[in-house]
Predicted model as a PDB file, atoms N, CA, C, CB and O in Angstrom, pLDDT in the B-factor column:
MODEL        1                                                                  
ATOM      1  N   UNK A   1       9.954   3.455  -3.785  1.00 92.00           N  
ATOM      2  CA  UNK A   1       8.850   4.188  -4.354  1.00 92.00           C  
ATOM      3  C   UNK A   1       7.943   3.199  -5.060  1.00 92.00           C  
ATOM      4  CB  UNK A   1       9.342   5.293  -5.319  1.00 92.00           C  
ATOM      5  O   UNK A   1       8.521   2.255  -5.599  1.00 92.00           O  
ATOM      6  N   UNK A   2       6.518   3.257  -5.157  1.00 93.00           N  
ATOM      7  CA  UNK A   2       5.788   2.359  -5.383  1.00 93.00           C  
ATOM      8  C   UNK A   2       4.322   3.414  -6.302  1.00 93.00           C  
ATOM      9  CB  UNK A   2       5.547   1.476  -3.800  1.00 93.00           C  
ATOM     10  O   UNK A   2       3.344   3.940  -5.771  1.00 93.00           O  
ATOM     11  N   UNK A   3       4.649   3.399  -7.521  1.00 92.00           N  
ATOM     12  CA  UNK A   3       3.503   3.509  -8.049  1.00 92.00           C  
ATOM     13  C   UNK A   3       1.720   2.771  -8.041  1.00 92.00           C  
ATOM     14  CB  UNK A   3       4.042   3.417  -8.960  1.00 92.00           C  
ATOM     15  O   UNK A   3       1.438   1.817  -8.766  1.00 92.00           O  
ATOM     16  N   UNK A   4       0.744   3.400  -7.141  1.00 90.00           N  
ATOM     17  CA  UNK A   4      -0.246   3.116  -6.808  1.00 90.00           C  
ATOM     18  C   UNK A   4      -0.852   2.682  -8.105  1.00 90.00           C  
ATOM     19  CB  UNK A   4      -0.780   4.056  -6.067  1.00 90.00           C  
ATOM     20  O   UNK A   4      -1.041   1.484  -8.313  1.00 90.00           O  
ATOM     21  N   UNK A   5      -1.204   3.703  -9.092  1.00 89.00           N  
ATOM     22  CA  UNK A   5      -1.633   3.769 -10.517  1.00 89.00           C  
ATOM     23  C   UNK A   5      -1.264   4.811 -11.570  1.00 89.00           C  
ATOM     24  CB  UNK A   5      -2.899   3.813 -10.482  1.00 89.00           C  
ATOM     25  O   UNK A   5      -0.982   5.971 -11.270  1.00 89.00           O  
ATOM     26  N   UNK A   6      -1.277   4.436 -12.572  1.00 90.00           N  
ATOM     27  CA  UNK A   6      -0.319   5.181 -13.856  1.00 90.00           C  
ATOM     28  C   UNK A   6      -0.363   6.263 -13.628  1.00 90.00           C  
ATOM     29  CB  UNK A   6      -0.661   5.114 -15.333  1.00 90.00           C  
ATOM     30  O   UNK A   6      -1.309   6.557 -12.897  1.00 90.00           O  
ATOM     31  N   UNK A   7       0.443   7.304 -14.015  1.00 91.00           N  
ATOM     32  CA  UNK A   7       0.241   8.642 -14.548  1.00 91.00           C  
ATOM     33  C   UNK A   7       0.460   9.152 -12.706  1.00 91.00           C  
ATOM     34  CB  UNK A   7      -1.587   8.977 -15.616  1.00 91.00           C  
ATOM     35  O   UNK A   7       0.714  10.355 -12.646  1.00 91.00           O  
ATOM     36  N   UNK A   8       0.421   8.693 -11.762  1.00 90.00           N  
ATOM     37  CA  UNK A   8       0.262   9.501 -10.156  1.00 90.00           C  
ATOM     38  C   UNK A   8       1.751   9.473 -10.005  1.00 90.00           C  
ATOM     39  CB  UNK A   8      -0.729   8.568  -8.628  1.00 90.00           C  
ATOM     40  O   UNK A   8       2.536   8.802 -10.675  1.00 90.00           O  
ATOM     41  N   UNK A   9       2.048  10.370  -8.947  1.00 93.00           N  
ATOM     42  CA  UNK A   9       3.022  10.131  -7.990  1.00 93.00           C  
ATOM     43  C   UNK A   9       3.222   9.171  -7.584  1.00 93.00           C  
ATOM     44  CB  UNK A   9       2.988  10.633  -7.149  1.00 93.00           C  
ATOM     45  O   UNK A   9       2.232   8.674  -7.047  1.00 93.00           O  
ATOM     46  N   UNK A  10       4.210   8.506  -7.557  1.00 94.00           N  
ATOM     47  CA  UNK A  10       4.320   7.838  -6.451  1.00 94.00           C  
ATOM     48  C   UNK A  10       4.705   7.718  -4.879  1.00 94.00           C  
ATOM     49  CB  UNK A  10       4.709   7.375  -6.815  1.00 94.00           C  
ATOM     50  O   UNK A  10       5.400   8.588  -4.355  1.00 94.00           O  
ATOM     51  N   UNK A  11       4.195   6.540  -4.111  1.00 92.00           N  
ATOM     52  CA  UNK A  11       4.313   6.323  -2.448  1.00 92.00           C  
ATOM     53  C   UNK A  11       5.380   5.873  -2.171  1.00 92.00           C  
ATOM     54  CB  UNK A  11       3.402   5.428  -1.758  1.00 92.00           C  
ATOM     55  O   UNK A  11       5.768   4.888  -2.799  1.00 92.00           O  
ATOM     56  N   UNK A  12       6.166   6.422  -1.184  1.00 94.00           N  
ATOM     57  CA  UNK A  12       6.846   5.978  -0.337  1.00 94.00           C  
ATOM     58  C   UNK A  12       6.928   4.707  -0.168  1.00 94.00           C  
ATOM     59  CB  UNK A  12       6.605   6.439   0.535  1.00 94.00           C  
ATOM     60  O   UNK A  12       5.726   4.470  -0.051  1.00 94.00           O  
ATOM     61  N   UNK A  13       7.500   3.581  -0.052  1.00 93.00           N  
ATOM     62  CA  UNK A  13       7.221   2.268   1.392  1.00 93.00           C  
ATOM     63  C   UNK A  13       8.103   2.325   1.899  1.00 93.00           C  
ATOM     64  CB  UNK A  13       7.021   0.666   1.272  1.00 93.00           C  
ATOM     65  O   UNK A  13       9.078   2.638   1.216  1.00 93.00           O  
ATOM     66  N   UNK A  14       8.274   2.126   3.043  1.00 90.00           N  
ATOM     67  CA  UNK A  14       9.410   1.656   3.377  1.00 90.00           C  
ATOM     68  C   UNK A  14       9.268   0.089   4.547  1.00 90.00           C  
ATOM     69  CB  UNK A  14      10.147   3.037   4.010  1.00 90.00           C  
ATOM     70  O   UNK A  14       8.216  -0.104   5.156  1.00 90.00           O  
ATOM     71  N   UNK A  15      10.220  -0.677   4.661  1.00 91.00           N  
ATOM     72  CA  UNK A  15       9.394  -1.831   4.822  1.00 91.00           C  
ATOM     73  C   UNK A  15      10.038  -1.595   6.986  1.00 91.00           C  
ATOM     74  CB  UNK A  15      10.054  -3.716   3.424  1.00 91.00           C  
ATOM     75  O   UNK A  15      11.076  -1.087   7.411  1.00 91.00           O  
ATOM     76  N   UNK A  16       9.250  -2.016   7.508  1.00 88.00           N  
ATOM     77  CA  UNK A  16       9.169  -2.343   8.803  1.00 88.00           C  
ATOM     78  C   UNK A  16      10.249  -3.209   9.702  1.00 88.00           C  
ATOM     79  CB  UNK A  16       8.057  -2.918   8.806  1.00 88.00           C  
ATOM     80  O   UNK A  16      11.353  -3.562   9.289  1.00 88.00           O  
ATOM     81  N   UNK A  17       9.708  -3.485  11.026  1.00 91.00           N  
ATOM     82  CA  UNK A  17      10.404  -4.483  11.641  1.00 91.00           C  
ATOM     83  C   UNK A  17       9.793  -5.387  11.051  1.00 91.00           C  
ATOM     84  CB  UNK A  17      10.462  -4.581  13.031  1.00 91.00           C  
ATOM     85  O   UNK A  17       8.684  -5.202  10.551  1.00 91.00           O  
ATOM     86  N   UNK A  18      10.566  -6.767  11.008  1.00 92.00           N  
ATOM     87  CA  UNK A  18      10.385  -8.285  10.460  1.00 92.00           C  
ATOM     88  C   UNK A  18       9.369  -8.191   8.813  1.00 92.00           C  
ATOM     89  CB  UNK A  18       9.345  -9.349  11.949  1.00 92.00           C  
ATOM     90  O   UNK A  18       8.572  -9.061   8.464  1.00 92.00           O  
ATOM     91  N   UNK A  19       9.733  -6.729   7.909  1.00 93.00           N  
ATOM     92  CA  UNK A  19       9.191  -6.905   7.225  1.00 93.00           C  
ATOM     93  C   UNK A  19       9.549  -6.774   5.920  1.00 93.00           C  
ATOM     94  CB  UNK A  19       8.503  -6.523   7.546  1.00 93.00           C  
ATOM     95  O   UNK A  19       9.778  -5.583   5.705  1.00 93.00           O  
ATOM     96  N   UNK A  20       9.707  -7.446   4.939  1.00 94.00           N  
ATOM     97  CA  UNK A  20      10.277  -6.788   3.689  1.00 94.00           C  
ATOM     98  C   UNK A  20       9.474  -6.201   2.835  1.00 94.00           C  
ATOM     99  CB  UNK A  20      10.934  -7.600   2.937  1.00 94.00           C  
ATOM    100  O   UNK A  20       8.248  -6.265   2.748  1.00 94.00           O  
ATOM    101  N   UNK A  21      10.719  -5.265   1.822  1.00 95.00           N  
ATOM    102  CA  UNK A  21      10.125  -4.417   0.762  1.00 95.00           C  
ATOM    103  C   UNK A  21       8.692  -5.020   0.074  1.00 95.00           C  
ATOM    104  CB  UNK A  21      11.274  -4.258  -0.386  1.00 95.00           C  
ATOM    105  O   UNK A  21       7.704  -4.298  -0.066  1.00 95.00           O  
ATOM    106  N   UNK A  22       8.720  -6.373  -0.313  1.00 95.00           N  
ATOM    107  CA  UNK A  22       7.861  -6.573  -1.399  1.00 95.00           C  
ATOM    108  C   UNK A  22       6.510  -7.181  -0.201  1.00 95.00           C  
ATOM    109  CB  UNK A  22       8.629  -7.812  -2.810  1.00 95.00           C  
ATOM    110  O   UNK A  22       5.438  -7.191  -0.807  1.00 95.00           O  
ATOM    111  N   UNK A  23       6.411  -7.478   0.718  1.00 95.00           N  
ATOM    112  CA  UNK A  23       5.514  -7.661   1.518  1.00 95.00           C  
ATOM    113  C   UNK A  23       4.662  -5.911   2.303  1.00 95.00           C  
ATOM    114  CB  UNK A  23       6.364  -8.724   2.552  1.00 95.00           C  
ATOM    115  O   UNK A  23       3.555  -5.598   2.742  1.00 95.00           O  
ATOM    116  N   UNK A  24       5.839  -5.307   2.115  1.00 94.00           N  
ATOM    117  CA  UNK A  24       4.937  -3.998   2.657  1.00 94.00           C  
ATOM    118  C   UNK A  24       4.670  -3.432   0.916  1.00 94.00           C  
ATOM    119  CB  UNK A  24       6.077  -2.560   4.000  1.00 94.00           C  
ATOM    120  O   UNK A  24       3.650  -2.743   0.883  1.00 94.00           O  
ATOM    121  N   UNK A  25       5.101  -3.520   0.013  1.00 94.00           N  
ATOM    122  CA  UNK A  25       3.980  -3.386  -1.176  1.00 94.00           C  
ATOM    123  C   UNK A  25       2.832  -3.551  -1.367  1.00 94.00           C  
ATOM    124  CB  UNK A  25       4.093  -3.893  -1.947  1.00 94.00           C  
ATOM    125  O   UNK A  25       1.869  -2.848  -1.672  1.00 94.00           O  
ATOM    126  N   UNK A  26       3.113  -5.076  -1.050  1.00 95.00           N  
ATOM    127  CA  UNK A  26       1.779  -5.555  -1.852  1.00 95.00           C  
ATOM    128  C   UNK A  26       0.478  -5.197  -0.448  1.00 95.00           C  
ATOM    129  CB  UNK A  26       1.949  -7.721  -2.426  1.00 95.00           C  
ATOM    130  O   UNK A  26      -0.729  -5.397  -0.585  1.00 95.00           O  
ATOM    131  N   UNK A  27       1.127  -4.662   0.788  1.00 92.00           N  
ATOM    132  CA  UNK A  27       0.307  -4.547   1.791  1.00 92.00           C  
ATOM    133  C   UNK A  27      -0.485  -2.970   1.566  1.00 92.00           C  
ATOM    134  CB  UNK A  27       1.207  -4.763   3.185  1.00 92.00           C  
ATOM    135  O   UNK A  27      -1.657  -2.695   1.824  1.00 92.00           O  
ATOM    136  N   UNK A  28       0.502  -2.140   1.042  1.00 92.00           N  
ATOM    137  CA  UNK A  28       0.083  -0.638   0.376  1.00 92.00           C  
ATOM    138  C   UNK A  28      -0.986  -1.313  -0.781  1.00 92.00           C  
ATOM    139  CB  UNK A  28       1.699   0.447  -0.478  1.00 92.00           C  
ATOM    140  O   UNK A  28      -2.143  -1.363  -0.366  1.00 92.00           O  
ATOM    141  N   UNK A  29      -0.814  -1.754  -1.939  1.00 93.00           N  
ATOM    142  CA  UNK A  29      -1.451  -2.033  -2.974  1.00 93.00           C  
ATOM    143  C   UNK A  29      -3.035  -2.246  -2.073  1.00 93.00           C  
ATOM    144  CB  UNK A  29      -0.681  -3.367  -3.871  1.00 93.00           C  
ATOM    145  O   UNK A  29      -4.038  -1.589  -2.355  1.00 93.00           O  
ATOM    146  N   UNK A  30      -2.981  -3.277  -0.986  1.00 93.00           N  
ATOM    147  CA  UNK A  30      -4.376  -3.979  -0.883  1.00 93.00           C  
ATOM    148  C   UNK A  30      -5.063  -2.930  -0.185  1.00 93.00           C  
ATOM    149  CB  UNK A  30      -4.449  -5.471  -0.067  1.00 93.00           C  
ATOM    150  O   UNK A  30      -6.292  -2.886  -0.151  1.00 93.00           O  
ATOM    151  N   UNK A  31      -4.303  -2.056   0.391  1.00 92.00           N  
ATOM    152  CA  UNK A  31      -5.063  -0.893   1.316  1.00 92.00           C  
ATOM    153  C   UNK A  31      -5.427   0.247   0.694  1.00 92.00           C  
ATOM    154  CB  UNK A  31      -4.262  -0.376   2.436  1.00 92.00           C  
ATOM    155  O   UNK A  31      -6.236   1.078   1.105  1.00 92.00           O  
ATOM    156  N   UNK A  32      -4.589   0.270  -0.661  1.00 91.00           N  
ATOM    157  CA  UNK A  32      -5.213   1.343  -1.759  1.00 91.00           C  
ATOM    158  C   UNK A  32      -6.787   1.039  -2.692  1.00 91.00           C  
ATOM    159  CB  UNK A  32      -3.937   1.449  -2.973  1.00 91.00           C  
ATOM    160  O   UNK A  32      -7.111   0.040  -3.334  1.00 91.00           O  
ATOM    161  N   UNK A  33      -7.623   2.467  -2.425  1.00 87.00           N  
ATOM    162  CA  UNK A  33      -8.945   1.763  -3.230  1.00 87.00           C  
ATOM    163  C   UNK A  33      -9.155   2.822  -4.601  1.00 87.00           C  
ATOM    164  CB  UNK A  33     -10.641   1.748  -2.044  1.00 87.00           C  
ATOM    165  O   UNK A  33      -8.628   2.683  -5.704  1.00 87.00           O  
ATOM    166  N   UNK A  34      -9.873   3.655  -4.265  1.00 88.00           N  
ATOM    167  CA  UNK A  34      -9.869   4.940  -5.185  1.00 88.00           C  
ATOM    168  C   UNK A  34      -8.883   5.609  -5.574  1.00 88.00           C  
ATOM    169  CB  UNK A  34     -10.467   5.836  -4.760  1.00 88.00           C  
ATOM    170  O   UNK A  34      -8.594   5.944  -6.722  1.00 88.00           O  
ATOM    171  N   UNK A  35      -7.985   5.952  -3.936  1.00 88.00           N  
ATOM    172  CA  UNK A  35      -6.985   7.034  -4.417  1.00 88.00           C  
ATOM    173  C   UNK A  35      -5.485   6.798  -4.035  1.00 88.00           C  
ATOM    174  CB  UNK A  35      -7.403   8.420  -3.814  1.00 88.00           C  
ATOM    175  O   UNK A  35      -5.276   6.072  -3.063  1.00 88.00           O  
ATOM    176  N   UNK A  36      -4.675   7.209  -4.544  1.00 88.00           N  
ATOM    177  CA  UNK A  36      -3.610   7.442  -4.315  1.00 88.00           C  
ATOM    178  C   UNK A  36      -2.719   6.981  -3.275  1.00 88.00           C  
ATOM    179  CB  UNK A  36      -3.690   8.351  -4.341  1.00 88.00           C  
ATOM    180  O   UNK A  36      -1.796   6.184  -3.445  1.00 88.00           O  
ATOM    181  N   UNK A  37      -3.131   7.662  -1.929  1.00 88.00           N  
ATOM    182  CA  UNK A  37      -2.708   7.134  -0.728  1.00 88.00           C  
ATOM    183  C   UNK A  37      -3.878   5.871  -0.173  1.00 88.00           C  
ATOM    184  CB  UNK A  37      -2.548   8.472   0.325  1.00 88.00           C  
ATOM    185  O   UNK A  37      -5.067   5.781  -0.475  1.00 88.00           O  
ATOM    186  N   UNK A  38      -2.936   4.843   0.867  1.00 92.00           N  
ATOM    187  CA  UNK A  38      -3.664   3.595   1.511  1.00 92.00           C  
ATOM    188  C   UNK A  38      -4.880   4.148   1.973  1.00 92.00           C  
ATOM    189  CB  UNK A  38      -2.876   2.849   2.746  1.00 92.00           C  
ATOM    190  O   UNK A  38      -4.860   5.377   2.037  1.00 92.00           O  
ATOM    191  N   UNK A  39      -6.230   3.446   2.409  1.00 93.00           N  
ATOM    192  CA  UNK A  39      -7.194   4.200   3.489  1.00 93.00           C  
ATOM    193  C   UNK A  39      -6.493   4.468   5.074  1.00 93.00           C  
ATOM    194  CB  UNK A  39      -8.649   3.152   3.705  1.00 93.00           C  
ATOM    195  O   UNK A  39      -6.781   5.495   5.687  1.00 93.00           O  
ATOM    196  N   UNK A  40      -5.848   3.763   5.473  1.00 92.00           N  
ATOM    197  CA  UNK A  40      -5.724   3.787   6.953  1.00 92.00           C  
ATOM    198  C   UNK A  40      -4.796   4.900   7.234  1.00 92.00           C  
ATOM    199  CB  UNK A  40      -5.200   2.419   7.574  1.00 92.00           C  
ATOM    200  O   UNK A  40      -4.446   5.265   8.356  1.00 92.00           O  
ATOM    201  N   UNK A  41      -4.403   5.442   6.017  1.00 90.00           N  
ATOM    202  CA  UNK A  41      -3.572   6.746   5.981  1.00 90.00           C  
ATOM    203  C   UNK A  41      -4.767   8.053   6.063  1.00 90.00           C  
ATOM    204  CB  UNK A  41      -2.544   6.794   4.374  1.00 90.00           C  
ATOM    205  O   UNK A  41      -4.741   8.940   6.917  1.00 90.00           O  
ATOM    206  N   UNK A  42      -5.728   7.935   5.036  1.00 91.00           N  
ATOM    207  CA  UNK A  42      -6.340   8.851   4.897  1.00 91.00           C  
ATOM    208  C   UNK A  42      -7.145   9.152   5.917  1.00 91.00           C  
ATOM    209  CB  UNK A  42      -6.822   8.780   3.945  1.00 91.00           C  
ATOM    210  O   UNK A  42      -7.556  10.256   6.274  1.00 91.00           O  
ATOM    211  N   UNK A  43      -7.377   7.897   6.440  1.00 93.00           N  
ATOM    212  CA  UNK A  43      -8.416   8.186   7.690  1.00 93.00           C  
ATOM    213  C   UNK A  43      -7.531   8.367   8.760  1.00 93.00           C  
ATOM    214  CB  UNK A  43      -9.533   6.960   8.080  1.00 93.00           C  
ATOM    215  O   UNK A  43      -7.942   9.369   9.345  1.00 93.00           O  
ATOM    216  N   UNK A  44      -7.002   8.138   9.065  1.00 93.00           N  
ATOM    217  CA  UNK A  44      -5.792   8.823  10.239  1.00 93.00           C  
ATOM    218  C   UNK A  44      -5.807  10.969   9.741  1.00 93.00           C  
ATOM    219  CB  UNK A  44      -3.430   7.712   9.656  1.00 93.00           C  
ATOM    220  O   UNK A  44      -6.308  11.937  10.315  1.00 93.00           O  
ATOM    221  N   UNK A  45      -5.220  10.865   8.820  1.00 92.00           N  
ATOM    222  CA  UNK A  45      -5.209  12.370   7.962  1.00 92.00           C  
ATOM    223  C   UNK A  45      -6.642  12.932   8.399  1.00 92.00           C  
ATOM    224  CB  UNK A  45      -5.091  12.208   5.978  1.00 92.00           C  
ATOM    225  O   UNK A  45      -6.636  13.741   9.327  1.00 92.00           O  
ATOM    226  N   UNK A  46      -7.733  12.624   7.890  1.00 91.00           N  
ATOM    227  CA  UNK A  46      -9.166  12.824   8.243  1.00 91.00           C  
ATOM    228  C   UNK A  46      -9.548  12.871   9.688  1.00 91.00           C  
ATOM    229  CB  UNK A  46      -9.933  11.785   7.657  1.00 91.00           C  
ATOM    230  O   UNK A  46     -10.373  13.709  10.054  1.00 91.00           O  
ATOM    231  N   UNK A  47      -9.089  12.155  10.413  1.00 93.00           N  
ATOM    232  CA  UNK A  47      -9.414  12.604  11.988  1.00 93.00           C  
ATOM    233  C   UNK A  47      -8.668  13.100  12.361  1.00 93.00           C  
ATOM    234  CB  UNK A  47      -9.645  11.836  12.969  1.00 93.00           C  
ATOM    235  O   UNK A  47      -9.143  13.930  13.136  1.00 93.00           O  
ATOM    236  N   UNK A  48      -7.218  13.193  12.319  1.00 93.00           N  
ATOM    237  CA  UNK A  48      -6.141  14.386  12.736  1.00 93.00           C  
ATOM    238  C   UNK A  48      -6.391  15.811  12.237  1.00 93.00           C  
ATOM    239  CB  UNK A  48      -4.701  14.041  12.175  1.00 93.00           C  
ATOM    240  O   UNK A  48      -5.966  16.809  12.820  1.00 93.00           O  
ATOM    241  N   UNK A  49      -6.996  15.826  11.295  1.00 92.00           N  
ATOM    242  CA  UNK A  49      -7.423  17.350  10.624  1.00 92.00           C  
ATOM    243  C   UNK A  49      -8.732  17.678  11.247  1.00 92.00           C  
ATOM    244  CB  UNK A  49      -7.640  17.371   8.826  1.00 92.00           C  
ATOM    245  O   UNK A  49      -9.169  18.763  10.864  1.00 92.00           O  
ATOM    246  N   UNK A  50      -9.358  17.149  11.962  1.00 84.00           N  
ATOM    247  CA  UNK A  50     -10.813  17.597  12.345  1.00 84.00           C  
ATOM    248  C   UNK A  50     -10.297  18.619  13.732  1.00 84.00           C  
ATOM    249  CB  UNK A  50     -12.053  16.008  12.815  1.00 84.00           C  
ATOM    250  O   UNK A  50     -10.809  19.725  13.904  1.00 84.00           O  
ATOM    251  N   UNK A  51      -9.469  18.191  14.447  1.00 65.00           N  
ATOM    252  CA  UNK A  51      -9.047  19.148  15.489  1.00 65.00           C  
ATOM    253  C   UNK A  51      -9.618  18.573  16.635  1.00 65.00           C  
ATOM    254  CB  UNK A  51      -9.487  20.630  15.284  1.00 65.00           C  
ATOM    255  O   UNK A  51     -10.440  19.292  17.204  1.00 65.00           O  
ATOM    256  N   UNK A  52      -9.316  17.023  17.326  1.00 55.00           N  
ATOM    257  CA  UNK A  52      -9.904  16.449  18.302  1.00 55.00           C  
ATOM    258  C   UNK A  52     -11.032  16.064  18.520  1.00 55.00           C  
ATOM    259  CB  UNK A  52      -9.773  16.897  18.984  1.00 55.00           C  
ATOM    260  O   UNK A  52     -11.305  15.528  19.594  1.00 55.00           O  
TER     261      UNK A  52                                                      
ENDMDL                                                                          
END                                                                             
């Protein structure tokens, strides 16, 4: 579990093939801007919700 910023929920990581915990952190951290979840999450979320 990986707190984005104070006071939120925290994210999931879980780390990959050839990848460890603290490298898929700091890879969440750099992809987080405003909110909560990474962008490449939200925008995945954002075009999967539009309906094709």
């Amino acid at each position: 579990m990986l707190r984005t910023r104070a006071r939120v929920r925290p994210v999931y990581v879980s780390p990959g093939h050839r990848l460890d915990y603290d490298t898929a952190a700091a890879w969440v951290m750099a992809c987080c801007t405003r909110y909560r979840l990474p962008e490449p999450i939200r925008t995945a979320d954002r075009l999967a919700s539009r309906g094709g």
